[in-house]
C-alpha positions in Angstrom: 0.0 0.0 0.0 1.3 3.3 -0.6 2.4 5.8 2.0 0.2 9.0 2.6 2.3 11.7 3.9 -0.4 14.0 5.0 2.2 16.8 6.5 3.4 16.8 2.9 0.7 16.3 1.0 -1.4 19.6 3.0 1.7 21.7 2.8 1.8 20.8 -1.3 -2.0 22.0 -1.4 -1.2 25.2 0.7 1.8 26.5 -1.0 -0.9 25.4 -4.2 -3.4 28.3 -3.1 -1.0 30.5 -2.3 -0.1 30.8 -6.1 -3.9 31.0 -6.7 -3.9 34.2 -3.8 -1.1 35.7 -5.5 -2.6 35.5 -9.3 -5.5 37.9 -7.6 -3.1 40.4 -6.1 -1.0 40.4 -8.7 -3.7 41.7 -11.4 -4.7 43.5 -9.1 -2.1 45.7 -8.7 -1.1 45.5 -12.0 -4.6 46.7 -13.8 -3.1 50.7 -13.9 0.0 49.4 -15.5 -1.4 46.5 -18.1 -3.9 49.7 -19.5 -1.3 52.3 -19.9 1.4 49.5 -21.6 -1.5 47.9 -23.7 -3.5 51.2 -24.7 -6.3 49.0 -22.5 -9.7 50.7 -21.6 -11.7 50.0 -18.6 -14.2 47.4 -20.9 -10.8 45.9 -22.4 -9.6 45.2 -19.0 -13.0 43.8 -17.0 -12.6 41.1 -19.8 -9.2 40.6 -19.6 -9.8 40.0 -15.9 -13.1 37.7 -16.1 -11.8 34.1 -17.0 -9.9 34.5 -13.4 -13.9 34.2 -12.2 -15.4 32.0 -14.9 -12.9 29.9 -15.6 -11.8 29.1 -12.0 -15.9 28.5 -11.4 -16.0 26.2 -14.7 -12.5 24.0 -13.6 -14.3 23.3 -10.1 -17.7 22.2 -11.4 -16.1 19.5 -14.0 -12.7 18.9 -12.2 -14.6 18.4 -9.2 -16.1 15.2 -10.6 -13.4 14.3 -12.8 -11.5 14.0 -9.2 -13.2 10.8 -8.0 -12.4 9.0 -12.3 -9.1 10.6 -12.6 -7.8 11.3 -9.0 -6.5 14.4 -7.5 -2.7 14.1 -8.4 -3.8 14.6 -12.2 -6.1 17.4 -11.7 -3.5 19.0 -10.0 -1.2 18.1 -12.6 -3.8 20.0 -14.9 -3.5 22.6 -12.7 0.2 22.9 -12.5 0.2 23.0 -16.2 -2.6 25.6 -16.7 -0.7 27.7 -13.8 2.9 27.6 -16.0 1.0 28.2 -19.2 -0.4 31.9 -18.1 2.5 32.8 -16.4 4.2 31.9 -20.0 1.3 33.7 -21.8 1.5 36.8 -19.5 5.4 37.0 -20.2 5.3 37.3 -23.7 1.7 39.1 -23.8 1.7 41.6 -26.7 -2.1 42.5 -26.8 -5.5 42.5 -24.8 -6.0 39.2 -26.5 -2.7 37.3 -25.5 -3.2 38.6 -21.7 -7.1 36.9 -21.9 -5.5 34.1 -22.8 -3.6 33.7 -20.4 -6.3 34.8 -17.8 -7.9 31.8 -19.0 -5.4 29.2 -18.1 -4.3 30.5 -14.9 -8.5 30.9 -13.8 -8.3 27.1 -14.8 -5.7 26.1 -12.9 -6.7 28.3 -10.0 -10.1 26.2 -9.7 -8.5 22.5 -10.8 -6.2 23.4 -7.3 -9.5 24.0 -5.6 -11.6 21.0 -7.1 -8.5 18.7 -5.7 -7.0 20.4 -2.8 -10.4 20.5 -1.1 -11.4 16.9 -1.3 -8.2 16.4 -0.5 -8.0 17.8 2.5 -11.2 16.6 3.3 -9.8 13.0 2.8 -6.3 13.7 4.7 -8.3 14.5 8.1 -11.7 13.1 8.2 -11.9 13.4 11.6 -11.5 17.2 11.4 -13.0 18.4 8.1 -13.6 21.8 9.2 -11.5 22.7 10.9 -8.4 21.5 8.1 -10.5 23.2 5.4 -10.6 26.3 7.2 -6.8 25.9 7.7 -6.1 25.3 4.2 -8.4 28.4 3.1 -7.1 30.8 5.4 -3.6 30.9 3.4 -6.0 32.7 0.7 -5.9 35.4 2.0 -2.4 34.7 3.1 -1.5 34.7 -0.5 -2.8 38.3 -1.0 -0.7 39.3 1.5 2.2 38.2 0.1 1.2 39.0 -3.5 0.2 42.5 -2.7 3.2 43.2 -0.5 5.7 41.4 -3.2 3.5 44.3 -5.8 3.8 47.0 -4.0 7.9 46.5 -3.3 8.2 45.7 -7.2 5.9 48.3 -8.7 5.5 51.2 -6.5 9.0 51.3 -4.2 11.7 49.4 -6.3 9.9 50.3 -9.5 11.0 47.0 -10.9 9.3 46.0 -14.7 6.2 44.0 -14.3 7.5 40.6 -16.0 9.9 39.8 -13.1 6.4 40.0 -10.7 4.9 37.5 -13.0 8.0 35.6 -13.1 8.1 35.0 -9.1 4.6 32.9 -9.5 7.5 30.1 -11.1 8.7 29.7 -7.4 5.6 28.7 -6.2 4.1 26.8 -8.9 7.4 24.6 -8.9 7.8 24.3 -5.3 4.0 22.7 -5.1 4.5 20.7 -8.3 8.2 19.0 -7.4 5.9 18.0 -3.6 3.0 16.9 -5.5 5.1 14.8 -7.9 7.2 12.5 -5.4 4.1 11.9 -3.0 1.0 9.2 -3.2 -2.3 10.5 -3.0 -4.9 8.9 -1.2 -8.9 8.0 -3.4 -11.5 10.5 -2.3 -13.7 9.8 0.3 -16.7 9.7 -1.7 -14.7 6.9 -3.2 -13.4 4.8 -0.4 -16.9 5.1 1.4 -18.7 3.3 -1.2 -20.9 6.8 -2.2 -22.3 6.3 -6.1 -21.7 9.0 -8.6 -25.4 9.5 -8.7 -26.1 9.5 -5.3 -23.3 12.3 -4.5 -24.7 14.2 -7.8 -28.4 14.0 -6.7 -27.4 15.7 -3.1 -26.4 18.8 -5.3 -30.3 19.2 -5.6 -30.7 19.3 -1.6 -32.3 22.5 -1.5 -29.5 23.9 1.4 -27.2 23.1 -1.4 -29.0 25.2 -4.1 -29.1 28.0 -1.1 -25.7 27.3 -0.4 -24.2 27.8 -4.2 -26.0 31.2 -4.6 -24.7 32.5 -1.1 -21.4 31.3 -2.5 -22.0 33.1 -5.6 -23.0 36.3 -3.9 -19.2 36.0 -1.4 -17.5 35.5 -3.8 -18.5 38.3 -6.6 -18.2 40.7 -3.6 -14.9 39.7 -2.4 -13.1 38.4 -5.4 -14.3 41.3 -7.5 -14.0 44.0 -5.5 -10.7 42.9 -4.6 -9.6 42.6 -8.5 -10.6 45.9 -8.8 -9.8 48.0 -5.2 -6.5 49.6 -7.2 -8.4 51.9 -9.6 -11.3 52.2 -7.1 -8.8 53.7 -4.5 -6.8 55.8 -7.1 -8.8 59.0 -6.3 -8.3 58.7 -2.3 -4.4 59.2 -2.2 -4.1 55.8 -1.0 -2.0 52.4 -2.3 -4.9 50.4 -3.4 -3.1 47.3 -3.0 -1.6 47.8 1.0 -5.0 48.4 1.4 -6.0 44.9 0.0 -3.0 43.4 2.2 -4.7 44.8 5.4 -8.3 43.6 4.5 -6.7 40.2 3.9 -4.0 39.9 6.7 -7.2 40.7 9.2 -9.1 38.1 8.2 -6.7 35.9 9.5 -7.4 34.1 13.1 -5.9 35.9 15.9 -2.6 33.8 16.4 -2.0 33.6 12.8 -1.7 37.4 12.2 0.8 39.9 12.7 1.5 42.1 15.6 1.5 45.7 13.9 2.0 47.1 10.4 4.7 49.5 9.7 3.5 52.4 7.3 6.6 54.1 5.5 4.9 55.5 2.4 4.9 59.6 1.2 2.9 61.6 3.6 -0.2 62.2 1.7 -0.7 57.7 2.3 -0.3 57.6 5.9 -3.7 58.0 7.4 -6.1 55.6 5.6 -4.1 52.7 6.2 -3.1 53.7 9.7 -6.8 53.7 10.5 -7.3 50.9 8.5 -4.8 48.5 10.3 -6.2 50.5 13.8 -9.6 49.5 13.1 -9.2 45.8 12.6 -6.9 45.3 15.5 -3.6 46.1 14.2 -1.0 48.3 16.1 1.0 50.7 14.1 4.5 51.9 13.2 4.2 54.8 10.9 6.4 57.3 9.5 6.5 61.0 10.5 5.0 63.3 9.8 2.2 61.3 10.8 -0.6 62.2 8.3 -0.7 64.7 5.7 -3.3 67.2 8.2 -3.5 67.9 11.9 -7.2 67.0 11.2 -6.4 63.6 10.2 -3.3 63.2 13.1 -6.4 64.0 16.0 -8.5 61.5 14.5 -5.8 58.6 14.8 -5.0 60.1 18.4 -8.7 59.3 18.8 -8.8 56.2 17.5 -5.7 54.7 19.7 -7.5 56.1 22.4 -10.5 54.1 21.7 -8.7 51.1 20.9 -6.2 50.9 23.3 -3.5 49.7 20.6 -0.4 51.2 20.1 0.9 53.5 17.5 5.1 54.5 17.2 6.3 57.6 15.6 9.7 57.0 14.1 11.2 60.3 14.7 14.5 58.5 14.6 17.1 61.4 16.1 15.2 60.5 19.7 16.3 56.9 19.7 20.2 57.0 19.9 21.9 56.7 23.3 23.3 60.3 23.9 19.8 62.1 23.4 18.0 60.3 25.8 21.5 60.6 28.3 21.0 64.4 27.5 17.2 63.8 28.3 17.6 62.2 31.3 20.3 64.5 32.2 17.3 67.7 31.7 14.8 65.8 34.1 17.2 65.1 36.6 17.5 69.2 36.5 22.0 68.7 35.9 21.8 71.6 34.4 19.2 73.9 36.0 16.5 75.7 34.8 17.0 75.6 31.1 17.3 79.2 29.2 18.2 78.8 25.7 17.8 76.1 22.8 19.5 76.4 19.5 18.6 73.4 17.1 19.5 73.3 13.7 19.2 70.9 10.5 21.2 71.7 7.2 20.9 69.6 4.3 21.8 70.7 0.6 20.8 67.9 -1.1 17.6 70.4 -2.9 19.8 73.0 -3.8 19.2 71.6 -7.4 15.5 71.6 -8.6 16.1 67.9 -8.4 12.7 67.0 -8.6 12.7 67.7 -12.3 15.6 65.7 -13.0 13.8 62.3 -12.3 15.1 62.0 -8.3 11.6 60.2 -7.0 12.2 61.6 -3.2 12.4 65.6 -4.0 9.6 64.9 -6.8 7.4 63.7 -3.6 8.8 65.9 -1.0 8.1 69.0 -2.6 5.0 68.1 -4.0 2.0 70.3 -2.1 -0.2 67.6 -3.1 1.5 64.3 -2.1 3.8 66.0 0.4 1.5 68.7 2.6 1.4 72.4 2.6 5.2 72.8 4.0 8.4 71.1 2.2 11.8 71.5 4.5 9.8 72.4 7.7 7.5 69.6 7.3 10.3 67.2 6.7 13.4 68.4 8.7 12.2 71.1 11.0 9.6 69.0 12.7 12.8 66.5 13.5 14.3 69.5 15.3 11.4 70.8 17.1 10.8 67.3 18.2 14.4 66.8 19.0 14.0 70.2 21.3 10.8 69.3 23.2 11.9 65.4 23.5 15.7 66.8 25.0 14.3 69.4 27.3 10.7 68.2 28.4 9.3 71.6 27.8 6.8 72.1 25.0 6.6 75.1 22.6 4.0 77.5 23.5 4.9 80.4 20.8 6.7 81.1 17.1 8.1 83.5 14.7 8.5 81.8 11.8 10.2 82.6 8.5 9.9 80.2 5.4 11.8 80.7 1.9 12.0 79.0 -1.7 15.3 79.5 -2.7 15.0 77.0 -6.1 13.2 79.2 -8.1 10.3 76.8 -9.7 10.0 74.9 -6.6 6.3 74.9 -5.3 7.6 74.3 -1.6 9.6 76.0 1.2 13.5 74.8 1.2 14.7 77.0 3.6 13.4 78.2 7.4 13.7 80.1 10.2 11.9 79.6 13.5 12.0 81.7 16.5 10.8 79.3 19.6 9.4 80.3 23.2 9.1 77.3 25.4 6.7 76.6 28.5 9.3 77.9 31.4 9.8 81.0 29.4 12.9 79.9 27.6 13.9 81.0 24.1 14.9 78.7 21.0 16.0 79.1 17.5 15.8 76.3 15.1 17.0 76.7 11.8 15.9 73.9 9.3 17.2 74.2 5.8 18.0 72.3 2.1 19.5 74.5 0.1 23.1 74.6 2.1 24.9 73.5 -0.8 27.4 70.9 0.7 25.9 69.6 4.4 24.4 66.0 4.4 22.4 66.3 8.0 24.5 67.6 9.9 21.5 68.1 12.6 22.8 69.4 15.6 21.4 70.6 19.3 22.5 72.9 22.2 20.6 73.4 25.2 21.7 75.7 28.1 20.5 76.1 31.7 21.6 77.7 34.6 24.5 75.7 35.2 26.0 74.9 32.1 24.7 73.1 28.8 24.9 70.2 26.8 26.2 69.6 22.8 25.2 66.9 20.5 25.4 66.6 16.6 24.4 63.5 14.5 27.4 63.2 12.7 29.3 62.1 15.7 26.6 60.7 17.9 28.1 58.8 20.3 29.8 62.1 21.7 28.1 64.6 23.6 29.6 67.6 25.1 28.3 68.8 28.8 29.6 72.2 29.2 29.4 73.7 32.9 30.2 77.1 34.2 32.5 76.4 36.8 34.4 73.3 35.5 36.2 72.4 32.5 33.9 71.1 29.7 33.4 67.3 29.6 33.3 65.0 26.9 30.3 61.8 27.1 31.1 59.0 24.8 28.1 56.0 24.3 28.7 52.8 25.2 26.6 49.6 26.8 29.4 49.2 29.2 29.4 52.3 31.0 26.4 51.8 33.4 28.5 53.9 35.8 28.3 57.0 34.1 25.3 57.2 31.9 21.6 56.5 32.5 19.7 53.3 32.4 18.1 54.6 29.2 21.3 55.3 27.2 23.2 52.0 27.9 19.7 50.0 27.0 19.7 51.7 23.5 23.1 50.7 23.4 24.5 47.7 21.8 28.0 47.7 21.7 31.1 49.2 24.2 32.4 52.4 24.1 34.5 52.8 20.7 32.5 51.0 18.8 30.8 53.1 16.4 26.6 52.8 16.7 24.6 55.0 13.9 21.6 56.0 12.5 20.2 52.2 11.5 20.9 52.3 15.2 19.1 54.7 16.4 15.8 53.1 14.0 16.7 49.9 15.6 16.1 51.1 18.6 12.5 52.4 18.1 11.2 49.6 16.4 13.0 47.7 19.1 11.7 49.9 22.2 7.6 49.9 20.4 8.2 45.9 19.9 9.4 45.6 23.6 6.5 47.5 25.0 3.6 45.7 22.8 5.4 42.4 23.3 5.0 42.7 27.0 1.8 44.1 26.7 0.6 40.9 24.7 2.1 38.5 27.4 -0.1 40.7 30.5 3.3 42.0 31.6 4.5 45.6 32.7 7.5 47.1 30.1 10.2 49.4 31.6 10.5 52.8 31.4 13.5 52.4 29.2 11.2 50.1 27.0 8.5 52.5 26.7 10.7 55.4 25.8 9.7 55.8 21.9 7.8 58.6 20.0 3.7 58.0 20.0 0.8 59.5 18.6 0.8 62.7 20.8 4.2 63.6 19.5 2.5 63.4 16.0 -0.6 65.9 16.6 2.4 68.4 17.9 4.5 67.8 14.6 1.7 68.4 12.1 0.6 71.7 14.7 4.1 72.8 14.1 3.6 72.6 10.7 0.8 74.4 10.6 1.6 77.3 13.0 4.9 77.8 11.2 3.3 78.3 7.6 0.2 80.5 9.5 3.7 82.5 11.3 5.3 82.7 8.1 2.2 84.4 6.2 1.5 87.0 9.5 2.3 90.2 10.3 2.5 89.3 13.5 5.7 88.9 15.6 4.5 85.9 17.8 1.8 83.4 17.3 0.5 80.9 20.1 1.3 77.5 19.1 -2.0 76.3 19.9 -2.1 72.3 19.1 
């Protein structure tokens, strides 16, 4: 008798619909791309896109009988073979015609895995049908997730041509096929309990069945068409259709099959509808800063993690290496007394070109209006510097004087600020922000003053920090893990490595993502996270960014000398 390896045999069938998922995602995603290329319209493309429907309903409804005559290893065989001819077809597509085509095959394939993998799995556990079924369906939507993230990092980050995304379904398709090949299949239940062809064919006339088919009908037009299709429906809302798909898919998954959080690091204008997305189904959040593209929009997710309880990170990176938190432990200890004056300043020169007509993708965004908010340098540098003043010193800005320039002519954008700061305890700042200094890389840099003496620390050689006192000769901190004598609990547990041994920006990333995935891990287990651990930038710190960036351009466009930064 031959040996059924049913670990092997349900891992084949998984890896089977996986491909299937992907196939979805990947036209998906690729519906914008296939019209402009092709010359398609909107008609041209729905029937493009329809065998993926038809055809995988026509392959279940005969290859689900020809199962039981021909047995599943050869309808997956058909399968396999329907799979590598559209992938083929797709490759060397040249018309709407070609790219049918090969719709077709791959729609046939997709339902000859389901007409075999089904009764299959059925037939590997019969003493847990549904539970294994739902198992083996829930890497659906598994699939998505992979295909739509594997789109999105192709099409829309690494701008990589379409063909090599149609040429990764290969990996799957051959992993499934080289299982299925080398394994022995078991017959079908209906088979090996003695049920007749006509007696499992007349139970397809049970009325629940009839009721069941057009339920199935209904789910599936919703969710497999609406999911073809969420690209182009989404393209007006400023959003990535297809991250969008990832989420809805990724939360249908049971509770300890899904992921923790989702990390958003897309243009400004695409941070807010997913954020909420991910925050209404369950998801805690990592986003980039600024965190939306309006203050309106940054109250709203401070809302909703309010209501939700979840957690949400702001990576304002400069706050997680070693030295700034020493210098803002340092400030809350009161070392330096009552603090007086802040000067915080961030030169770059990389826009001292108009660079984003010259094809270079990050100015094109960044000083877009439209994609990139109503302020270019102080939206994207001079909030990390007003962060970087209020995180150091504990004291919030209550009042600016602001001064904004376009020094490019033709940009649309500020490149260039000034910003006068009054803090809480009646301290004065300046913070300078600014990427038109032809020649400086980020050479972000901080002094803060007090009473007794101050404190000096610049990115470009982070793990030294000057502390400069009235009475005594100015002294020189260096970072390290190994010098718990003389720095705070909170610098050495950002720190990896002893002192001399360089730790940078990735660093400083590493430890925000590593502080946010601390805190929720301990929060998922019912423990308490340290201080040290729960030492990252949140939601609140967003609301305050995207009000700096709106009091600065209102202070820019006054006449007044001061206005209230009211958040």
């Amino acid at each position: 008798m031959p040996t059924i390896n049913r670990k092997q045999l349900f891992l084949a069938a998984r890896i089977a619909l996986i491909f299937t998922a992907m196939t979805f995602a990947f036209r998906a995603s690729l519906e914008g791309v296939w019209g402009t290329e092709f010359h398609l319209t909107k008609e041209q493309l729905g029937w493009i896109f329809s065998p993926a429907f038809w055809g995988f309903t026509l392959a279940m409804i005969f290859g689900g009988p020809l199962v039981d005559f021909l047995g599943m290893k050869k309808i997956l065989v058909f399968a396999f073979v329907g799979h590598i001819a559209g992938v083929i077809i797709y490759l060397v597509a040249k018309d709407a015609t070609t790219l049918f085509i090969g719709t077709v095959c791959i729609g046939v394939g997709n339902g000859m895995v389901e007409a075999a993998c089904n009764p299959l799995t059925v037939t590997l556990y019969p003493e847990k049908k549904t539970a294994m079924l739902g198992r083996f369906h829930m890497w659906f939507p598994g699939g998505i997730v992979i295909g739509g993230l594997l789109s999105y990092l192709f099409l829309d980050m690494v701008h990589i041509d379409w063909h090599i995304l149609i040429a990764t379904l290969f990996i799957p398709a051959a992993i499934y096929a080289f299982m299925f090949i080398k394994l022995d299949f078991p017959k079908t239940e209906r088979v090996t309990s003695g049920v007749s062809t006509g007696k499992m064919f007349m139970s397809c006339l049970k009325p629940l069945f009839l009721v069941m088919v057009i339920c199935m009908f209904m789910t599936g037009a919703t969710e497999l068409g609406t999911n073809t299709w969420i690209v182009p429906l989404l393209s007006g809302a400023n959003v990535s259709g297809i991250l969008i798909l990832v989420f809805i898919k990724e939360s249908e998954l049971p509770a300890d099959k899904r992921i923790d959080f989702i990390t958003i690091v897309t243009p400004n204008f695409a941070h807010f509808a997913p954020a909420m997305m991910a925050l209404e189904h369950g998801f805690n959040v990592v986003i980039e800063k600024p965190i939306t593209f309006t203050i309106d929009e940054a109250k709203q997710l401070q809302q909703k993690v309010a209501e939700t309880g979840l957690l949400l990170c702001l990576t304002h990176t400069y706050s997680g290496y070693p030295l700034v938190k020493q210098a803002k432990q340092m400030m809350k200890a009161g070392a330096l007394g009552k603090i007086r004056k802040v000067w915080v300043e961030y030169p770059q020169g990389w826009l001292s070109k108009l660079s984003e007509r010259e094809g270079n993708a990050q100015a094109a965004w960044r000083t877009d209006p439209k994609r990139s908010g109503k302020s270019g340098c102080m939206g994207d540098i001079g909030t990390h510097a007003a962060h970087l003043a209020e995180y150091i010193t504990g004291l919030k800005i209550t009042h600016l004087c602001a001064d904004l320039n376009i020094m490019v002519e033709g940009r649309m954008l500020d490149d260039d600020g000034n910003v006068l700061l009054k803090f809480e305890n009646g301290a004065a700042g300046v913070l300078m922000a600014s990427q038109v200094a032809a020649g400086e890389e980020n050479a972000l840099k901080i002094r803060v003053y007090g009473e007794k003496g101050g404190i000096e620390w610049a990115q470009h050689e982070p793990n030294t920090m000057l502390v400069k006192w009235l009475d005594q000769p100015t002294q020189i901190l260096r970072a390290g893990a190994n010098y718990g004598d003389r720095l705070s609990s909170f610098a050495t547990h950002n720190a990896r490595t002893p002192g001399g041994h360089p730790e940078g920006y990735l660093e400083a990333f590493g430890n925000i993502y590593r502080n946010f995935a601390l805190s929720l891990s301990a929060k998922l287990s019912g423990g308490e996270p340290t201080p040290e651990m729960q030492d990252y930038p949140r939601v609140d710190e967003g609301v305050r960014g995207m009000a700096f960036i709106d009091n600065v351009v209102a202070s820019a466009k006054s006449e007044q000398k001061w206005t209230e930064h009211n958040v």
